[in-house]
C-alpha positions as semicolon CSV with decimal commas, in nm:
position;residue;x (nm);y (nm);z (nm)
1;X;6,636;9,722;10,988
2;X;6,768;9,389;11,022
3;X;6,950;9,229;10,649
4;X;6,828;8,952;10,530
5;X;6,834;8,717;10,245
6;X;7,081;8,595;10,046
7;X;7,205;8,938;9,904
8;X;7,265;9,033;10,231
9;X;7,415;8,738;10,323
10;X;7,673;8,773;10,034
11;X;7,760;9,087;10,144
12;X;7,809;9,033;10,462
13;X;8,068;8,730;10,378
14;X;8,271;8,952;10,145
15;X;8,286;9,302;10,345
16;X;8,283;9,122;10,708
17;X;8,520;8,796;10,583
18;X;8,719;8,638;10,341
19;X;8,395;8,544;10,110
20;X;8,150;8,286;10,043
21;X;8,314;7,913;10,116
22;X;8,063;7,607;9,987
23;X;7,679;7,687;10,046
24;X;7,785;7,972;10,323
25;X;7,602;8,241;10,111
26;X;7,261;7,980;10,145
27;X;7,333;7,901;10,527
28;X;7,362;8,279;10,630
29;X;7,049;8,416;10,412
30;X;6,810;8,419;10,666
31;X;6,995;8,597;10,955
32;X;7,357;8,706;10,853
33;X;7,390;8,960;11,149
34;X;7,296;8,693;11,386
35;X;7,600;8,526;11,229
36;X;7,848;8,792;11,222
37;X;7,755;8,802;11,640
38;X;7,781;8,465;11,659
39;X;8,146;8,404;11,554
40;X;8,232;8,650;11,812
41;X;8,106;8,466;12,066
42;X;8,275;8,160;11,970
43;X;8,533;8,067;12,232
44;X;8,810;7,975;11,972
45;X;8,788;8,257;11,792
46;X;9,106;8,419;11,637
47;X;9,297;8,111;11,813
48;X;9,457;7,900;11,548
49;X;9,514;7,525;11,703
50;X;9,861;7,513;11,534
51;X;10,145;7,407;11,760
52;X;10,383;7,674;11,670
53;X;10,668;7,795;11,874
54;X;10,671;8,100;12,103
55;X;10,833;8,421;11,964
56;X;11,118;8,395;12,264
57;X;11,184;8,005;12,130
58;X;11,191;8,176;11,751
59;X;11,394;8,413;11,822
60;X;11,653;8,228;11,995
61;X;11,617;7,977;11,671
62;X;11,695;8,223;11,422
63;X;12,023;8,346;11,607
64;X;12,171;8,029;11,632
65;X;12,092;7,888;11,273
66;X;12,291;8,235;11,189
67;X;12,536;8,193;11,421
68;X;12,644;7,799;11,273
69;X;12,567;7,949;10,938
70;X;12,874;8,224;11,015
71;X;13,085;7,965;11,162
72;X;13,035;7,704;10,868
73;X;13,137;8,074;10,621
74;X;13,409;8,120;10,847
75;X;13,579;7,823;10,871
76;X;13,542;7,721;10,512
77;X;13,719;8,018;10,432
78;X;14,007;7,949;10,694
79;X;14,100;7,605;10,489
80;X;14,049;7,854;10,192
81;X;14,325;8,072;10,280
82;X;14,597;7,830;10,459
83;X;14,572;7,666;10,098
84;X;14,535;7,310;10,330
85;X;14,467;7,052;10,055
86;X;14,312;6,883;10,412
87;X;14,138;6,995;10,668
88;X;14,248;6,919;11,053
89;X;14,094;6,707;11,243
90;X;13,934;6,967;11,486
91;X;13,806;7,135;11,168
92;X;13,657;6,823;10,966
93;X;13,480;6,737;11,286
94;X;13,334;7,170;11,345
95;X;13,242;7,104;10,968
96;X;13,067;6,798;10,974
97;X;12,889;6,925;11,251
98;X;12,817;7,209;11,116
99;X;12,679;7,078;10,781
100;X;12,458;6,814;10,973
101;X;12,267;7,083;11,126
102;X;12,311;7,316;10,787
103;X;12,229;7,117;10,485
104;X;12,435;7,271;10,139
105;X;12,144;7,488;9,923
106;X;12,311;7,429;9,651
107;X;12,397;7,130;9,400
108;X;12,180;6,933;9,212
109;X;11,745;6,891;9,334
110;X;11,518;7,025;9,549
111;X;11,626;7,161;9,854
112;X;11,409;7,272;10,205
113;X;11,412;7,653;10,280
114;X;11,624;7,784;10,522
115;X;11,522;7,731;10,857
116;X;11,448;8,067;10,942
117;X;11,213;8,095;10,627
118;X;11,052;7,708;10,713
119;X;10,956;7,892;11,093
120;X;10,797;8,176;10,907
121;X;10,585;7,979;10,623
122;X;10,461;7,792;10,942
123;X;10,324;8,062;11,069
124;X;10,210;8,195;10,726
125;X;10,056;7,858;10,699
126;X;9,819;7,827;11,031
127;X;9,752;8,212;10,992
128;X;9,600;8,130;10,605
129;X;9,432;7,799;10,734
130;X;9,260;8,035;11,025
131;X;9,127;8,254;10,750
132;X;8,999;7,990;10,446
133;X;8,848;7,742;10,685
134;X;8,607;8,025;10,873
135;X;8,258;8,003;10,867
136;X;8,232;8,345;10,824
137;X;8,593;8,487;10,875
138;X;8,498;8,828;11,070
139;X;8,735;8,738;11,354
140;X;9,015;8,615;11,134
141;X;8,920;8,993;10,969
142;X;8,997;9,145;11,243
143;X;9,307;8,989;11,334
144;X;9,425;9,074;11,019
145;X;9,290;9,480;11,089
146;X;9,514;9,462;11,436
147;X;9,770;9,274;11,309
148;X;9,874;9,554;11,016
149;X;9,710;9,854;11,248
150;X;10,008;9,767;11,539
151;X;10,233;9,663;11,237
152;X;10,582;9,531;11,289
153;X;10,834;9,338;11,057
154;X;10,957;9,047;10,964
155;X;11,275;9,195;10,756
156;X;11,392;9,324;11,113
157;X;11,279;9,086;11,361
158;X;11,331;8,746;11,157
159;X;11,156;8,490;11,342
160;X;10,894;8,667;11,558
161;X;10,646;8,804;11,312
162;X;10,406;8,528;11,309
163;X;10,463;8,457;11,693
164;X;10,419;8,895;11,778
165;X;10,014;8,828;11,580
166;X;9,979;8,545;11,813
167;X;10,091;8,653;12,160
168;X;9,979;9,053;12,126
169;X;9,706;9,025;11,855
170;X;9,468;8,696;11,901
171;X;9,459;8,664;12,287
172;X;9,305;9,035;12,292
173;X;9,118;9,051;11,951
174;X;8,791;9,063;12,137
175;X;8,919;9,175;12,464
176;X;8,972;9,551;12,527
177;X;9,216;9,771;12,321
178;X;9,380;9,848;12,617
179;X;9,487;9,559;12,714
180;X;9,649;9,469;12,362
181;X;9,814;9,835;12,369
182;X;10,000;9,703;12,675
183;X;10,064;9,366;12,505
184;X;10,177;9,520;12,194
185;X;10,381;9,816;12,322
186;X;10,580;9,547;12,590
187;X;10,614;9,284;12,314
188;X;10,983;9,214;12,230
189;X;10,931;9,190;11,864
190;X;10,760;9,581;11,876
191;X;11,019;9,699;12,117
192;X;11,277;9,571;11,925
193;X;11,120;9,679;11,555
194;X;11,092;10,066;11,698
195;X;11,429;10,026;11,859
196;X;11,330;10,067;12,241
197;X;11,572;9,787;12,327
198;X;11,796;10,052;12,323
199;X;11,687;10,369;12,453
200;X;11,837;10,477;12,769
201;X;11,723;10,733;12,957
202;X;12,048;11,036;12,929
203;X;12,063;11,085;13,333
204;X;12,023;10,702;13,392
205;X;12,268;10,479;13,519
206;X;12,354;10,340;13,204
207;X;12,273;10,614;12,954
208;X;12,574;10,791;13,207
209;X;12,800;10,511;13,153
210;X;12,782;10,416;12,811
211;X;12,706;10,740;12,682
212;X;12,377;10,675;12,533
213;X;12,037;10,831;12,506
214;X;11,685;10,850;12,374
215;X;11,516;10,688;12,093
216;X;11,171;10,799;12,028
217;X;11,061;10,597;11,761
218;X;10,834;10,375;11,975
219;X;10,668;10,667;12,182
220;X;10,600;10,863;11,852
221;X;10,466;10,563;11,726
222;X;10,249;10,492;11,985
223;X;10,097;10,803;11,983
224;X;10,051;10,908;11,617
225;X;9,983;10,576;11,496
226;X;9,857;10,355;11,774
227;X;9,600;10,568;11,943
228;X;9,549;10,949;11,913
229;X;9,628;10,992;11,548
230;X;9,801;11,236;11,340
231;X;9,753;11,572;11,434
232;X;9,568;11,541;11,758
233;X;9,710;11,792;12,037
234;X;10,004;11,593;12,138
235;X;10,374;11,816;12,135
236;X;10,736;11,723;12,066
237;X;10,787;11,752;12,441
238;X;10,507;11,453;12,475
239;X;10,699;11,263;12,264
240;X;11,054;11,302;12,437
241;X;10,850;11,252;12,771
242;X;10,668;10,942;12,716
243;X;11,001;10,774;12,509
244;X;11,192;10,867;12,923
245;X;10,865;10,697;13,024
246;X;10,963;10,398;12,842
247;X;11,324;10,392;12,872
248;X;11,452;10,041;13,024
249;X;11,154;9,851;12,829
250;X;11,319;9,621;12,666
251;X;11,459;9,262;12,523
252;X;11,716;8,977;12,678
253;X;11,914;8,923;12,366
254;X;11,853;8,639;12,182
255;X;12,215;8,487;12,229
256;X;12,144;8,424;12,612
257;X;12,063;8,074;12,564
258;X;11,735;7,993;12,842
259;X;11,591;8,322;12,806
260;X;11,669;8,488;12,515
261;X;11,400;8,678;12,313
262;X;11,194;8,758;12,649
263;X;11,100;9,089;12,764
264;X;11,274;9,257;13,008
265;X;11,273;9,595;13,226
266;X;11,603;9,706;13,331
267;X;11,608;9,969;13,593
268;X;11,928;10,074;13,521
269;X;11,818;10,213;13,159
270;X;11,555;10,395;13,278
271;X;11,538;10,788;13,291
272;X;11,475;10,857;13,675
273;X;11,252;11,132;13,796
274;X;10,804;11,194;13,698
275;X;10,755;11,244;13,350
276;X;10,474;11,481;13,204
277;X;10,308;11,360;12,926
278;X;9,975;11,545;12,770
279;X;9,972;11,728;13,084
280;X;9,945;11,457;13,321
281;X;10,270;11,429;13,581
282;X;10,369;11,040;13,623
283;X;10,570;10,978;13,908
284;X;10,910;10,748;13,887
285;X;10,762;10,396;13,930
286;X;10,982;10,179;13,725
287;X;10,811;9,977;13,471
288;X;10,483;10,088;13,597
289;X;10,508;10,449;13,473
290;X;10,498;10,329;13,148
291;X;10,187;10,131;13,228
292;X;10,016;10,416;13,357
293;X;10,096;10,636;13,031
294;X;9,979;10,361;12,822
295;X;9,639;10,286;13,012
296;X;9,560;10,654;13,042
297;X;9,569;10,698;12,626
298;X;9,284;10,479;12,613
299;X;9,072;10,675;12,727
300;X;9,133;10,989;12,529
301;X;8,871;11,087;12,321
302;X;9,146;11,143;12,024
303;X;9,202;10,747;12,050
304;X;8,829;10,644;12,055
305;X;8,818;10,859;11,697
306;X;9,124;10,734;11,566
307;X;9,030;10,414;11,624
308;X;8,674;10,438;11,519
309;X;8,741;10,607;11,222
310;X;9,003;10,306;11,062
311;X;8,787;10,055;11,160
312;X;8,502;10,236;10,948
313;X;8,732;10,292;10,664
314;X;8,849;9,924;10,690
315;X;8,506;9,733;10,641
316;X;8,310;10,021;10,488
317;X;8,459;10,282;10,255
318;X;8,773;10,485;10,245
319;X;8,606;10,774;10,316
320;X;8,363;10,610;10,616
321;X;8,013;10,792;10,699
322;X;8,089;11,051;10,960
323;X;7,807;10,897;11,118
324;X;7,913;10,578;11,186
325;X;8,222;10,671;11,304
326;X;8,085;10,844;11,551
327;X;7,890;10,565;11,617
328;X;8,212;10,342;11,706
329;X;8,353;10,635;11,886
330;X;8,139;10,658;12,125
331;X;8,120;10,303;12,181
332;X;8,472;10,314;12,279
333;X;8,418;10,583;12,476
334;X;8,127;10,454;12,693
335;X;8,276;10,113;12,703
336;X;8,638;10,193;12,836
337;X;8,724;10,049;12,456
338;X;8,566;9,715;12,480
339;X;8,647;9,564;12,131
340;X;8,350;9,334;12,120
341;X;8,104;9,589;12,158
342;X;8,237;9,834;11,904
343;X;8,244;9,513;11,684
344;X;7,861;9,499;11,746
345;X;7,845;9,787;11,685
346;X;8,003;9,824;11,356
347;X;7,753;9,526;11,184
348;X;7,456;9,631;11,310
349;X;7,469;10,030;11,188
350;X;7,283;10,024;10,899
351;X;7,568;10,232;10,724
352;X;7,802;9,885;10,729
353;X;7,501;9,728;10,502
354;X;7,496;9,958;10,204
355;X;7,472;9,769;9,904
356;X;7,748;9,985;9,767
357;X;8,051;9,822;9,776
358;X;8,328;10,071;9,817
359;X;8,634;9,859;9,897
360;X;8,855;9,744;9,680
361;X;8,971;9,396;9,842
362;X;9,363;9,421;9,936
363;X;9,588;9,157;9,780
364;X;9,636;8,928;10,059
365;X;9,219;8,956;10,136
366;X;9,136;8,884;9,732
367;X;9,372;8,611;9,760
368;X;9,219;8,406;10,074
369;X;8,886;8,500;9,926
370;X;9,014;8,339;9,603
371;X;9,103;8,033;9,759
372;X;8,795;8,010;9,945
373;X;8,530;8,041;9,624
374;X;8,788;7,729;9,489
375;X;8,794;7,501;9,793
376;X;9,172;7,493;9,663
377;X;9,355;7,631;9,996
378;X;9,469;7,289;10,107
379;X;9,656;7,218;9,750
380;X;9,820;7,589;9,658
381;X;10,142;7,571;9,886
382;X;10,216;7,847;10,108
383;X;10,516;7,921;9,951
384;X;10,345;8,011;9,646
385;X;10,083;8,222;9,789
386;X;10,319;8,447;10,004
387;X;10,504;8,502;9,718
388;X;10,176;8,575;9,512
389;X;10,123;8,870;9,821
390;X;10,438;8,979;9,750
391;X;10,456;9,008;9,406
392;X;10,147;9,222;9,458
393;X;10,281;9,443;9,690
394;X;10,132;9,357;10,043
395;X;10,423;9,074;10,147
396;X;10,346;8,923;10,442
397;X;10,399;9,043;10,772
398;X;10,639;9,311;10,525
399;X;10,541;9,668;10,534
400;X;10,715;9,941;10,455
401;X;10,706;10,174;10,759
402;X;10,508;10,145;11,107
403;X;10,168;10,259;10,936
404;X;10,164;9,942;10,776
405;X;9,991;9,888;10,471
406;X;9,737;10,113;10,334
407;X;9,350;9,942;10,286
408;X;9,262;10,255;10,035
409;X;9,186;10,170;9,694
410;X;9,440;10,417;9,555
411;X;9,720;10,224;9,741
412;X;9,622;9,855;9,524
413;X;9,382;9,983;9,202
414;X;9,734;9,960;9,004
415;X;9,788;9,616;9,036
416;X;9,500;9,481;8,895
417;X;9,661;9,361;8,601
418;X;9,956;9,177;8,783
419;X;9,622;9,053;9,013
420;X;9,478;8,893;8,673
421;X;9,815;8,721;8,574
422;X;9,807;8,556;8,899
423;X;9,439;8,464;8,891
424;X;9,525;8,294;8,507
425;X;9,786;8,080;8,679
426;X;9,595;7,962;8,958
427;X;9,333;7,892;8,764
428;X;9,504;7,663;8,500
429;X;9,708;7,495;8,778
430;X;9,461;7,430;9,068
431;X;9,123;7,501;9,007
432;X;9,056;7,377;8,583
433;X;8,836;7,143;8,680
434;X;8,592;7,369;8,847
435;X;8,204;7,417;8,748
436;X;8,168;7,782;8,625
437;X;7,784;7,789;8,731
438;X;7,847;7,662;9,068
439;X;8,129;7,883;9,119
440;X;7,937;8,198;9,032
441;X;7,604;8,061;9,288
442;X;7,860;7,985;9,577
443;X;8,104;8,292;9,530
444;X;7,881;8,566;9,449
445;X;7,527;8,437;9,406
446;X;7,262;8,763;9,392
447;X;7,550;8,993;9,380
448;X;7,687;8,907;9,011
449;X;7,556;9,144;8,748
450;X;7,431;8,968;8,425
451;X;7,752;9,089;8,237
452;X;7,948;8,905;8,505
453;X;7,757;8,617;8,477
454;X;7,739;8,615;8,096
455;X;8,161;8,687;8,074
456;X;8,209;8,341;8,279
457;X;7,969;8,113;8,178
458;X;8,143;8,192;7,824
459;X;8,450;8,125;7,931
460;X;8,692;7,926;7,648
461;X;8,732;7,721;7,934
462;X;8,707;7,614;8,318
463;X;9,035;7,805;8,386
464;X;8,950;8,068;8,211
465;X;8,607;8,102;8,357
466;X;8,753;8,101;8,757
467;X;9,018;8,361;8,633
468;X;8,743;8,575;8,500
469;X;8,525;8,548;8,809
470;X;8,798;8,614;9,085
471;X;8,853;8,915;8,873
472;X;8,497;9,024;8,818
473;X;8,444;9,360;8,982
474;X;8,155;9,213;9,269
475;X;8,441;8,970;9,353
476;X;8,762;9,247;9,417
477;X;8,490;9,454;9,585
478;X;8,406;9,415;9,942
């Protein structure tokens, strides 16, 4: 059965999106399915038009601001200790130099961010833009879904967060998942956040000479978390196998000044000889026996469930219905995992369309829906809502291990209060002018219940009223 109407439509913007924006709610009432399909074929999709560095260019940023920054500490402290009531000439000029380039954070007014913190609000910046100015927001969705599924961070590779969702995530959103395993798994920013730039196979040429070996964290990774799953047949001996496979994958460092940051296979790291992994024997062919590895897990059946079942749990409920993940499983399956069909798949079961609404929103999702209902994106400043995420728990681009962060309700239901001190700010700061009624029609039209209608409209006051209704229960639900 096809949904229709405005209650469908509502639904659809708040379990496929980021929520109703303006008269969306009205625009998708009488086919919201036919608009879910349609964003995907949109040929910008997921493609912010932000001119933003690449994550090589980043990279190679960040380590030089650090390195001036440890020069300017360094030589300050060399006039320290001589006791020089003057500096030399060599070092007044280093220090001027070095202060043109580093302006003081401290002293008296305002003062920019760091650089390496300017790069990443950028990024924060054309990533949020992406998601409040959607029609709909189901692509932006699943960027988002990809972005935290093949997680890395931005506490270990400073500068390359933003860039990693980018080059892996976006160009392959609606592509296949094979292709953005490759992407992913050969990105610099992964292989350096799972600490492949380092492996070395034992018997290779320079795991001999420098007495080096293995690190496994990216194989293990890739396996547990990135396609088969927990628990799914795979051995220890897998594990060792595939992280030989992938010895020599790895980064130019981001010192080497043309092309630092890059990715790079050195033959000279990599563990010689075929590799067995899940019972398959992969002869020595360089980089390409990694390739082969990494194409082949695609099309286990372990990966089309694994897969299936968090995309289910993402837009649906925690605990999906089995049904529907079978659904998207064998859409992988039969499709070679062809992303844009499974999508397609996913809206039109009629499981995605229960009116139950099982999913309590994340922070970072209840906070772009937030600023969507208010039209107030464009006057909150980024720096203000990534610390908002953060202060919630979800910091951006942050999580705390390679499973990134959890979309279960049991994970966020605690915060609610710290969600409600937020929403009160807001509120009073950017959106106290706001009409109540109009707010309630545009954000959650059919789907308010009378109490949550009656509780705003009530309201002491504007502010009060938009606090109360980004807090309502049909409004952290999606």
């Amino acid at each position: 059965m096809t949904p229709r109407g405005r209650e469908a439509a509502a639904l659809a913007l708040h379990r496929f999106g980021f929520g109703p924006r303006g008269d969306s709610i009205a625009r998708l009432a009488s086919d919201p399915l036919a608009a879910l399909l349609a964003e995907l074929e949109r040929p910008d999709a997921g493609r912010p038009g932000a001119d933003l560095p690449s994550s090589a260019q980043s990279a190679r940023t960040v380590f030089e601001f650090l390195a001036k920054r440890r020069a300017r500490q360094k030589l300050a402290l060399r006039v320290q200790k001589a006791d020089k009531t003057e500096q030399t000439a060599g070092e007044a000029l280093a220090m001027a130099a070095l202060e043109k380039e580093l302006p003081a954070q401290d002293g008296p007014g305002p003062h920019p961010p760091p650089l390496p913190q300017q790069l990443f609000l950028k990024e924060a910046q054309a990533r949020l833009d992406a998601a409040t100015a959607a029609d709909v927001g189901f692509v932006e969705r699943l960027v988002w879904f990809w972005s935290n599924h093949f997680c890395i961070s931005a506490d270990k590779v400073a500068g390359m967060a933003g860039p990693y969702e980018r080059e892996a995530i976006r160009p392959h959103v609606l592509g296949r998942f094979g292709d953005m395993l490759q992407a992913v798994a050969s990105h610099p920013a992964m292989l350096r956040y799972l600490d492949n730039v380092e492996s070395m196979g034992p018997d290779s040429i320079a795991g001999i000479n420098r007495d080096r070996g293995l690190n496994e964290n990216l194989a293990r990774e890739t396996l547990e978390l990135h396609t088969l799953g927990v628990r799914t047949g795979y051995t220890q001996a897998d594990v060792t196998n595939f992280a030989k496979v992938l010895t020599g994958w790895t980064w130019i460092v981001p010192g080497e000044p043309f092309h630092g940051g890059e990715f790079a296979f050195i033959g000279r790291m990599h563990e010689p000889g075929p590799q067995v992994v899940l019972g398959k024997s992969y002869p020595d062919t360089g980089l390409d026996q990694g390739r082969a590895v990494l194409a082949d897990l695609v099309h286990q059946e372990a990966t089309a469930n694994h897969v299936a079942r968090k995309l289910a749990a993402h837009f649906v409920a925690d605990e999906p219905p089995p049904s529907l993940v079978g659904t998207l499983a064998r859409t992988f399956s039969r499709t070679g995992g062809d992303l844009k069909e499974i999508y397609k798949a996913l809206v039109a079961a009629d499981e995605s369309w229960t009116r139950q609404r099982a999913k309590l929103k994340p922070p970072a999702h209840w906070i772009a829906s937030a600023l969507r209902a208010t039209d107030s994106g464009s006057r909150v400043p980024i720096g203000q809502i990534v610390g908002a995420q953060a202060m919630l728990g979800e910091a951006l681009w942050r999580p705390p291990a390679p499973n990134g962060y959890s979309d279960r309700e049991a994970a966020w239901v605690d915060g609610l209060p710290r969600r409600l001190d937020i929403a009160t700010k807001f509120a009073a700061r950017f959106a106290a002018n706001a009409d109540p009624r109009a707010l309630l029609e545009h954000a959650l039209g059919p789907l308010a219940s009378e109490e949550t209608s009656d509780t705003v409209l009530r309201a002491e006051s504007r502010a009060q009223a938009v606090a109360l209704l980004v807090m309502a229960p049909e409004f952290l639900r999606s």
